[in-house]
KOLMARGU-6913 format. One record per residue (C-alpha): residue in three letters; x, y, z. Coordinates in steps of 0.5 Angstrom, whole numbers, plus 500, padded with zeros to 3 digits. Example, Ala and Ser with C-alpha at 12.3 -4.5 7.8 and 13.67 -1.06 7.14 Angstrom:
BEGIN
<ala,<525,491,516>> <ser,<527,498,514>> 
This chain:
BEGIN
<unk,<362,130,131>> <unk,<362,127,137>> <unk,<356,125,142>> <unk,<355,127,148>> <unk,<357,121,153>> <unk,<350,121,157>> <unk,<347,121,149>> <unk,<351,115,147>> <unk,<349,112,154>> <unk,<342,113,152>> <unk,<342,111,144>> <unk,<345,104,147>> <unk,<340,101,151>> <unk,<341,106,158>> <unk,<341,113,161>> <unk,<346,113,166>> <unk,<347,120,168>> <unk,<351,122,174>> <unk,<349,127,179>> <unk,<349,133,176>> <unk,<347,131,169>> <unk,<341,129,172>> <unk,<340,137,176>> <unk,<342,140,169>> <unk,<336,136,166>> <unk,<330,138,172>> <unk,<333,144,171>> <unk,<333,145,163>> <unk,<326,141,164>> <unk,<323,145,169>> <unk,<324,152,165>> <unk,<323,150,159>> <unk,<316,147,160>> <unk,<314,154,165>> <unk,<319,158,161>> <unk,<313,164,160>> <unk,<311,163,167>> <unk,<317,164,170>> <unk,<319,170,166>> <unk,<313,174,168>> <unk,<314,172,176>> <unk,<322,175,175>> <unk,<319,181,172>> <unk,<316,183,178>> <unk,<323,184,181>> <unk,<324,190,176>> <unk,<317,193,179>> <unk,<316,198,185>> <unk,<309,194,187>> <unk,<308,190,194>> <unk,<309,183,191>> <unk,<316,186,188>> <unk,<320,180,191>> <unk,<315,173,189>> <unk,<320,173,184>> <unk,<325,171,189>> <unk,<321,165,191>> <unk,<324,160,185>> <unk,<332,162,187>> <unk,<330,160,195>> <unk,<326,154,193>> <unk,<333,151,189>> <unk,<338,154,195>> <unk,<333,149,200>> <unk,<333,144,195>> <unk,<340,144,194>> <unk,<341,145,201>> <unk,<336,139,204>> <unk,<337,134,199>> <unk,<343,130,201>> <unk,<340,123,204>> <unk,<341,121,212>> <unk,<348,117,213>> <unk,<343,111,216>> <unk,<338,112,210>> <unk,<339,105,206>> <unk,<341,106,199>> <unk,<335,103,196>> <unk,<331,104,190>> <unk,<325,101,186>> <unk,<324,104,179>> <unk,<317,102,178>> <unk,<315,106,184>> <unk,<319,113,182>> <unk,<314,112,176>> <unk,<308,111,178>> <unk,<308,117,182>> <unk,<312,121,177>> <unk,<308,120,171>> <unk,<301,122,175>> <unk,<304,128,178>> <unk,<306,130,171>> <unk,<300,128,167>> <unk,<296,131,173>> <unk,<300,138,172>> <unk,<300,137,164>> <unk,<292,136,164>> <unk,<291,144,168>> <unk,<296,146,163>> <unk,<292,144,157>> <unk,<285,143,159>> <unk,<284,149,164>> <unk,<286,156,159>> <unk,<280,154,155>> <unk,<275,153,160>> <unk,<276,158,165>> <unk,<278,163,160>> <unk,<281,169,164>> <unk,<279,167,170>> <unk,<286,162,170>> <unk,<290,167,169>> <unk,<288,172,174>> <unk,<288,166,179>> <unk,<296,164,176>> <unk,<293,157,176>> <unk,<299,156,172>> <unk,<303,157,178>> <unk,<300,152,182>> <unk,<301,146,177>> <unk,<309,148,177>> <unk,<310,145,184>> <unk,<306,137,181>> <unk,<310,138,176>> <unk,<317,139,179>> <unk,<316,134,184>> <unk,<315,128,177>> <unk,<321,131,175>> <unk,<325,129,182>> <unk,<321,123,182>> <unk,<323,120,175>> <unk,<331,123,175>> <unk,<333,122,183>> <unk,<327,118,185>> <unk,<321,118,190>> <unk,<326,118,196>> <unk,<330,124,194>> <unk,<323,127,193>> <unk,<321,126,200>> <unk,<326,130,203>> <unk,<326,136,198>> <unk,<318,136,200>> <unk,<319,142,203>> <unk,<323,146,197>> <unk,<318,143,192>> <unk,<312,146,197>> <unk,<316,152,198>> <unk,<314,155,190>> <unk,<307,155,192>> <unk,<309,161,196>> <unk,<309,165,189>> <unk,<302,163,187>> <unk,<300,171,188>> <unk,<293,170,189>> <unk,<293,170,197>> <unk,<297,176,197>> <unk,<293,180,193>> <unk,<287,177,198>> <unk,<291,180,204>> <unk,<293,186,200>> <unk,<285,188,198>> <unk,<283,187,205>> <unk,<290,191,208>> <unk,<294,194,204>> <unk,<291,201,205>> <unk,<291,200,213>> <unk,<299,198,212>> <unk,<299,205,209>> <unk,<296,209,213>> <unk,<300,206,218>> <unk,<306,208,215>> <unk,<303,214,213>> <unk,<301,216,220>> <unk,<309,214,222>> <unk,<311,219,217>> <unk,<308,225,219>> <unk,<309,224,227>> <unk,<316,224,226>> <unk,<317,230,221>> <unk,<313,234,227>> <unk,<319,233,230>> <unk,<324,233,226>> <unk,<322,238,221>> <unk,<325,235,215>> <unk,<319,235,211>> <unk,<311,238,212>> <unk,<305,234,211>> <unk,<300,237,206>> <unk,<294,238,210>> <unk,<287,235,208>> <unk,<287,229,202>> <unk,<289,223,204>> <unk,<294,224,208>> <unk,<300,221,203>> <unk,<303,228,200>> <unk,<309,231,204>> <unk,<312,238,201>> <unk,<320,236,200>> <unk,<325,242,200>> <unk,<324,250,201>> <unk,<322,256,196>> <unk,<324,254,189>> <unk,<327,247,190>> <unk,<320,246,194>> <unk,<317,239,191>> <unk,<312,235,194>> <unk,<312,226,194>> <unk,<306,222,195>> <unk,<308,216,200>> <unk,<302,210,196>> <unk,<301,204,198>> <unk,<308,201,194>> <unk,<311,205,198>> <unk,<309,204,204>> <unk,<314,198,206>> <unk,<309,192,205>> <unk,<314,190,198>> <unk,<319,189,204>> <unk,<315,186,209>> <unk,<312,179,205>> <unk,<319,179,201>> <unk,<322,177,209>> <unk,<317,173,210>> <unk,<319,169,204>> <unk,<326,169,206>> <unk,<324,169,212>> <unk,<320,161,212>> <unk,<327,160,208>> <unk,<330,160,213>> <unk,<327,158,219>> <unk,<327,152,216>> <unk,<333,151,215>> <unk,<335,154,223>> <unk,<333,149,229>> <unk,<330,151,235>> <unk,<323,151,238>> <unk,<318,154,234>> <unk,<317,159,239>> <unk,<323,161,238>> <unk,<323,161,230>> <unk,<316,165,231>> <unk,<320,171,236>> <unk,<325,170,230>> <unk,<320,172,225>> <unk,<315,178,228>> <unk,<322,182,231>> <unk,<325,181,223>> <unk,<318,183,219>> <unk,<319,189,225>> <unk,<325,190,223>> <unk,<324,190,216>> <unk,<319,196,217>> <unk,<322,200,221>> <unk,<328,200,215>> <unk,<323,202,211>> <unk,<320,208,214>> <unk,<328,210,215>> <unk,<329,210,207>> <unk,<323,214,206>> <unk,<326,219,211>> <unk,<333,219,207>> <unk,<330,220,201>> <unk,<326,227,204>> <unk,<332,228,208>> <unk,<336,228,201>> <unk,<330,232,198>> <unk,<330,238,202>> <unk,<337,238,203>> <unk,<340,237,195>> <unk,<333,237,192>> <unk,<328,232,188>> <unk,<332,230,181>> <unk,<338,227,187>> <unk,<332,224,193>> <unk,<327,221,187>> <unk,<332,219,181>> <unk,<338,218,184>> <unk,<337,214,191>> <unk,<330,212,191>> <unk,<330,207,187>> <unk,<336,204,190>> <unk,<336,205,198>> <unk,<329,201,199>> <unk,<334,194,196>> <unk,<340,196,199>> <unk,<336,196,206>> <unk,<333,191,205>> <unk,<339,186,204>> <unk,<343,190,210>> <unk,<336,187,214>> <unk,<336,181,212>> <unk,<343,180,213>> <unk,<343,183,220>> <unk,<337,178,222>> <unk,<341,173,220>> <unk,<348,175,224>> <unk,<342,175,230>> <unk,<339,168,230>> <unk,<344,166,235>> <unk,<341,171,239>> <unk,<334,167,239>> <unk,<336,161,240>> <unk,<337,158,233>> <unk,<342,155,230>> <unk,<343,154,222>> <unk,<343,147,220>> <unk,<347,147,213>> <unk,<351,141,214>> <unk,<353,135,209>> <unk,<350,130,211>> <unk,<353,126,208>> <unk,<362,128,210>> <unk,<365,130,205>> <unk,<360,130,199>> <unk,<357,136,196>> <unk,<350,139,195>> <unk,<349,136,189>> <unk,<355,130,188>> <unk,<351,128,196>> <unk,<345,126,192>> <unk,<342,119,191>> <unk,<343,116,184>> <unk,<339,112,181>> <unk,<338,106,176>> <unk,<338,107,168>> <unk,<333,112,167>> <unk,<332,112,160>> <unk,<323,111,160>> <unk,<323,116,166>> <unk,<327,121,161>> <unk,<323,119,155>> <unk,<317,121,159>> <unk,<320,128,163>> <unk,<322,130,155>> <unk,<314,129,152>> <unk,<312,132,158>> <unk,<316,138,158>> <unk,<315,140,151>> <unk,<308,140,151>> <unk,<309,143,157>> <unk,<312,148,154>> <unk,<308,150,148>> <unk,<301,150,153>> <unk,<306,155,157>> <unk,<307,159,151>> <unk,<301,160,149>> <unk,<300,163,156>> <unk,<302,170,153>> <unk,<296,172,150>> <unk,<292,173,156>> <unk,<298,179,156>> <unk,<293,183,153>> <unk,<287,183,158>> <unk,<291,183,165>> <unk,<299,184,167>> <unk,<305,179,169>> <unk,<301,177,176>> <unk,<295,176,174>> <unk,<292,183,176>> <unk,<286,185,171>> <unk,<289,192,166>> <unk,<281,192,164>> <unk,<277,198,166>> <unk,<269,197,167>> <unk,<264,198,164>> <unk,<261,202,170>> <unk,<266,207,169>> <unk,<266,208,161>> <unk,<263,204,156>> <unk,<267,201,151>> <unk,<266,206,144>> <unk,<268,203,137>> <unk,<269,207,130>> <unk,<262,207,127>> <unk,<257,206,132>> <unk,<254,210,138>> <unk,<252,207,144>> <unk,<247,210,149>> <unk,<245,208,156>> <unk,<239,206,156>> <unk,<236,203,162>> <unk,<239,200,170>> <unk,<237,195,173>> <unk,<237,196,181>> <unk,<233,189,183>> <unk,<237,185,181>> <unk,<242,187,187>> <unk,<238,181,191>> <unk,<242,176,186>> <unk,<248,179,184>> <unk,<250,183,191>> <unk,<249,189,194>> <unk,<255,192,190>> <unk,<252,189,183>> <unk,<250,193,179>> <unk,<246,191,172>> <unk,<247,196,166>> <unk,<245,196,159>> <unk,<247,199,153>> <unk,<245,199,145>> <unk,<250,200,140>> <unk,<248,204,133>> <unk,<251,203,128>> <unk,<249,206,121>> <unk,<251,201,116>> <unk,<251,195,121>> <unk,<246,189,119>> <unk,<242,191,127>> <unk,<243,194,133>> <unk,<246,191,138>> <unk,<244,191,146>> <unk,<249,190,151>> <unk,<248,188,159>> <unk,<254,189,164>> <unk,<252,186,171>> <unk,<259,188,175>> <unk,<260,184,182>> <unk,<266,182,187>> <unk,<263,176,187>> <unk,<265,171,181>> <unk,<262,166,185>> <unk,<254,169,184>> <unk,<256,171,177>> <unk,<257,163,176>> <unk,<251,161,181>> <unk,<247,165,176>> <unk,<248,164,169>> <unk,<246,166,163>> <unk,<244,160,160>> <unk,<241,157,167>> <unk,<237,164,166>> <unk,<235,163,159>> <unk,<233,155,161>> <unk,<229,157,167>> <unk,<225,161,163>> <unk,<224,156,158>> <unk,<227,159,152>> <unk,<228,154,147>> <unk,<236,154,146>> <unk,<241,152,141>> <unk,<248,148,142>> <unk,<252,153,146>> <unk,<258,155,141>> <unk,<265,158,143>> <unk,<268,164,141>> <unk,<275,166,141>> <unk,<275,173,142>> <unk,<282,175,144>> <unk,<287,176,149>> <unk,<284,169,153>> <unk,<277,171,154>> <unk,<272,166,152>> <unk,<265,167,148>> <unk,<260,163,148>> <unk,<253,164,144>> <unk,<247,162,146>> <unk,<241,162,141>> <unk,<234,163,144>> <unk,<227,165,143>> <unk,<223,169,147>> <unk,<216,169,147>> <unk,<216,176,148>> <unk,<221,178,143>> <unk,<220,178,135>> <unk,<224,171,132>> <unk,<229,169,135>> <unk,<236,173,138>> <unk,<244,171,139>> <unk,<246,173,146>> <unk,<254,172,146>> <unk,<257,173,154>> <unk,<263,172,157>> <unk,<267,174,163>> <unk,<273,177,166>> <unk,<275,182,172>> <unk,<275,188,171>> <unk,<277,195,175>> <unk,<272,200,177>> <unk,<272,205,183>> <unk,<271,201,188>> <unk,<276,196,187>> <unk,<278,190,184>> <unk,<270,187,181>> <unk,<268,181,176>> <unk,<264,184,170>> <unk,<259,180,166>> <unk,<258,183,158>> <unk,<252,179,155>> <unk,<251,182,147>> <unk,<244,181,145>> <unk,<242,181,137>> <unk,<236,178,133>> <unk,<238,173,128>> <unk,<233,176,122>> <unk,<238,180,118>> <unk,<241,181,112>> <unk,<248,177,116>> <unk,<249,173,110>> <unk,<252,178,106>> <unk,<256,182,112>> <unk,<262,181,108>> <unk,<265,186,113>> <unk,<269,187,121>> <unk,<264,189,126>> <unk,<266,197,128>> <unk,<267,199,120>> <unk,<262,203,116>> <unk,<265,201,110>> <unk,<259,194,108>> <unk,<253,195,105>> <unk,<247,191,107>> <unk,<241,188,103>> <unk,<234,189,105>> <unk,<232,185,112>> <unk,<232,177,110>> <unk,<225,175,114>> <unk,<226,167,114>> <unk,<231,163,119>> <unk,<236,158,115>> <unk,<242,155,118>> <unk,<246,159,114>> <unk,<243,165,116>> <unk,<243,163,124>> <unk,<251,161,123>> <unk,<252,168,119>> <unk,<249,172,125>> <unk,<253,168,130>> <unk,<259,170,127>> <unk,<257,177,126>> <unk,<256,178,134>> <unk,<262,174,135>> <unk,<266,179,131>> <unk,<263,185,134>> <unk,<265,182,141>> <unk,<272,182,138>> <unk,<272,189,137>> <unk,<269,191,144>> <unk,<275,187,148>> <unk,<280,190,143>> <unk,<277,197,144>> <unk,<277,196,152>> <unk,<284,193,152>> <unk,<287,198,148>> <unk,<285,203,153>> <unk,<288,206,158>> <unk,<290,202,163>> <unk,<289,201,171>> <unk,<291,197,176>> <unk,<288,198,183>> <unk,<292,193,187>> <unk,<299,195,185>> <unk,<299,202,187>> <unk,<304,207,185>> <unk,<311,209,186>> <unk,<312,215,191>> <unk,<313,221,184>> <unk,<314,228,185>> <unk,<311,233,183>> <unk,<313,241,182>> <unk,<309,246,186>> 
C-alpha cells in the first residue's frame, strides 16, 4: 500500500505540505474538533425561528477567509516558526481549557451560553497560526472574528427585549393593508396575529407569531450583510446607507411573502398557501433580496474588492506557504482530538435545552415535578425573599411523600431572571452565615449536564443533621425566559444504608429508623437524594417541552 506523499514527507523528518493540504488539514481539524457544535449550529438552518440563518455564519466566515487571505504584492516573505507557535499553541490551550474545564463547572449555564462557540474562533486562529503562520493570521482577523456572529446569546438578548414589537409591527402592517385590499380579514380581539383566510367552507385562519414576523430574514441579512461591506470599499457612511435601505428591503420582502401566502389561501385554499408555498417562498425572497442588493452597491457608492492580490494566483494557491511544519502538526492533531472527545460530550445537555441553547425545562412555578410513587403537596411561600432574589422572584417550597421511602423530601424552588442574584446569594454562603456546621461539598451528575452539589449541615433548630443537594438551570415559565434554584432537603437519621432501591420506586422496603450518624450512613443518605434528584430532572425533562424564544410557525387551523 502506498502512503500519502504529505505522510512520507512527515515520517521523514519534515511536514512539508502544499497550500491546499494544509487548508484540507485546518479545515478537517476545525470540524473534527467542533463537529457536534457545528451540527447543532446547521440545524437551525431547517428551522422556522428568528436565528434560523446563524448556521450561515461558518460558510460566510470560510468565503471571506478564502477571499481576504491572499498577502499584499509588498508583503515580505518572511516567516519565523518559533513566533507561529508561541501564539498558536496558547490560542489552542486556551480554547482547549473552556472545552474541558468550563461544562463541568458551570453545569448548564455553559450550554445556554454557547460558550462552546465562543472558544471556536481561539481555536481557529491556532490552527491558522500553526499550518499558514501568524502573518496569514493577521490578514484573516476579520474571517476568524466573523464566527463570533453565531454566538446566539446576544441575539436572544435583543429578541427578548424586541422581538415582540417587531411582531406587532408586522402584524399592524398586515392588517392595514388587508383593509385595503380585502384579501384576508383581521380577527377582531386577541393579540391581534390571527387572520381569517378563504370564504365559506375553505375558510381557515393563520396565526402570523413572532418566527413569522420577518426578524429570521432580518439578522440573516445582517450576517450577510457585515460579510459583505467588508469586502465593499467605500465611506463608512455610504456601507451604513447600504445596510439600513437592505434590513428595509428585506423586510418589506417579507411582509409580501405573507401577502402571497393569504393571497394563495383565499384563492386556492390552505393545503396550497400552508403546505405547498410557505415553506419555500420566505427563502426564495430571501436570496432574490440579497442578490438584488448586492446588484445595487454601485448605486451607493460602493465598490466590491475580491481581486487577487496577488496576479494570477488563486484563493488558496495565493496563500503564504510556510516552513516544515511537523511540531505545528503534532500539536494541531493532540489538540483536535481532544477537542473532539469534549465536544462530543456536549450532547448530553441535549436533554435539558435544544440545539441554541435555549432551555426546553418547564418551572416549577407553573407545575411541579410529579414522580411515580410520591405525592407532592405545596406547602408554603415565601414573599420576603423578594428583597434578594428580585422583584419577579418567587420562593416556593414543596414536600414529597413517598410511602416506602426512607424519608420525605422538601424541595425549595427560588425562580428569578437573574442568574446573577441566584450566584450573589448562595446556598452555601447562606448556610455558612448562618453558621451551620458543613461538611466538604460533594458533586453530583444528575444528567442531562445539570451538576448537584450536596452540602451537609446542622441546624440548631432542626433534629440531627440534613443533606441539602441543589443545582441550577433556566427554565420556562409565563412570564418568559427565568433561572430556578431546586434546593432538596432531607435528614440524614434514616434507614438509607439498606435502601437498595432508585428514588420514585415503591418497590424497597425499610428497616426501622437507624438513630446514630455513621460515615456510612451519611454516604448512604447523599447517594439517596442525589438519586431522587436524578429522577426530578428526568421526570421535568421527559415532560412536555416549551421554548419561549423561538415562536411558532404561522399554522392554520380550520374554523
Amino acid at each position: 500500500m502506498r502512503l500519502p506523499p504529505p505522510l512520507v514527507s512527515a515520517l521523514r523528518g519534515g511536514l512539508h505540505l502544499s497550500n491546499r493540504w494544509r487548508l484540507a488539514f485546518v479545515l478537517g481539524s476545525v470540524l473534527l474538533a467542533y463537529h457536534y457544535s457545528l451540527r447543532t449550529l446547521l440545524s437551525t438552518l431547517t428551522l422556522d425561528s428568528p436565528l434560523a440563518y446563524l448556521g450561515l455564519v461558518p460558510f460566510m466566515a470560510l468565503g471571506l477567509a478564502l477571499l481576504r487571505g491572499a498577502p499584499g504584492p509588498d508583503e515580505p516573505d518572511i516567516h519565523d516558526r518559533q513566533v507561529d507557535i508561541i501564539i498558536g499553541v496558547p490560542l489552542m490551550l486556551g480554547a482547549l481549557a473552556v472545552m474541558t474545564l468550563l461544562p463541568g463547572r458551570m453545569s448548564t449555564v455553559f450550554w445556554y451560553e454557547r460558550v462552546d462557540l465562543l472558544s471556536m474562533p481561539l481555536f481557529v486562529a491556532g490552527a491558522i497560526a500553526l499550518a499558514f503562520g501568524t502573518r496569514t493570521l493577521g490578514r484573516l482577523r476579520v474571517a476568524v472574528a466573523f464566527l463570533l456572529l453565531a454566538w446566539p446569546v446576544p441575539y436572544m438578548f435583543l429578541l427578548d427585549h424586541g422581538l415582540t414589537r417587531f411582531t406587532s409591527l408586522t402584524q399592524e402592517a398586515l392588517r392595514a393593508v388587508v383593509a385595503k385590499v380585502h384579501i384576508a380579514t383581521a380577527v377582531a380581539g386577541g393579540d391581534g396575529s390571527l387572520f381569517t383566510l378563504g370564504h365559506g367552507a375553505r375558510t381557515f385562519t393563520v396565526n402570523v407569531a413572532s418566527a413569522c414576523s420577518g426578524v429570521d430574514g432580518f439578522v440573516g441579512f445582517l450576517l450577510v450583510g457585515l460579510a459583505f461591506l467588508h469586502l465593499a470599499k467605500g465611506t463608512r457612511s455610504r456601507k451604513a446607507l447600504w445596510l439600513v435601505v437592505g434590513l428595509t428591503f428585506i423586510y418589506a420582502l417579507n411582509l409580501a411573502r405573507l401577502l402571497l401566502v393569504f393571497w394563495v389561501g383565499s384563492t386556492w385554499g390552505e393545503g396550497v398557501a400552508i403546505d405547498g408555498l410557505h415553506p419555500y417562498i420566505g427563502l426564495v425572497l430571501f436570496a432574490l433580496g440579497v442578490a438584488l442588493m448586492a446588484w445595487a452597491t454601485p448605486l451607493f457608492g460602493l465598490e466590491l474588492d475580491v481581486r487577487r492580490r496577488i496576479r494570477g494566483a488563486g484563493p488558496v494557491a495565493a496563500l503564504a506557504t510556510t516552513p516544515a511544519m511537523r511540531v505545528s502538526a503534532v500539536a494541531l492533531t493532540v489538540a483536535t482530538l481532544v477537542a473532539m472527545m469534549a465536544n462530543t460530550g456536549l450532547a448530553r445537555f441535549q436533554l435539558v435545552a435544544n440545539n441554541l441553547g435555549t432551555t426546553t425545562i418547564q418551572s416549577f412555578s407553573a407545575q411541579p415535578v410529579s414522580l411515580h410513587g410520591w405525592q407532592e403537596a405545596r406547602i408554603a411561600e415565601y414573599d420576603w425573599a423578594t428583597r434578594f432574589f428580585g422583584d419577579d422572584s418567587s420562593w416556593v417550597r414543596y414536600q414529597y411523600y413517598g410511602a416506602k421511602a426512607p424519608t420525605s423530601v422538601i424541595a425549595d424552588v427560588v425562580t428569578t431572571g437573574s442568574l446573577g442574584r441566584l450566584q450573589a446569594y448562595g446556598v452555601q454562603a447562606c448556610y455558612e452565615f448562618h453558621g451551620y456546621g458543613l461538611h466538604k461539598p460533594v458533586d453530583y451528575n444528575l444528567g442531562g449536564g445539570v451538576k448537584g452539589t450536596v452540602l451537609t449541615f446542622h441546624d440548631p433548630k432542626m433534629t440531627g443533621e440534613w443533606n441539602a443537594l441543589f443545582w441550577v438551570w433556566a427554565v420556562n415559565t409565563p412570564q418568559g425566559h427565568r433561572y430556578e434554584r431546586v434546593v432538596l432537603l432531607a435528614p440524614v437519621i434514616g434507614n438509607y444504608l439498606h435502601a437498595a432501591h432508585k428514588a420514585g420506586t415503591t418497590s424497597a422496603v425499610f428497616a426501622q429508623t437507624q438513630t446514630r450518624e455513621t460515615p456510612q450512613l451519611l454516604d448512604a443518605s447523599r447517594e439517596w437524594l442525589a438519586g431522587f434528584a436524578r429522577h426530578v430532572v428526568t421526570a421535568r425533562a421527559d415532560a412536555p417541552k416549551v421554548d419561549s424564544t423561538t415562536g411558532v410557525t404561522a399554522a392554520s387551523a380550520a374554523r
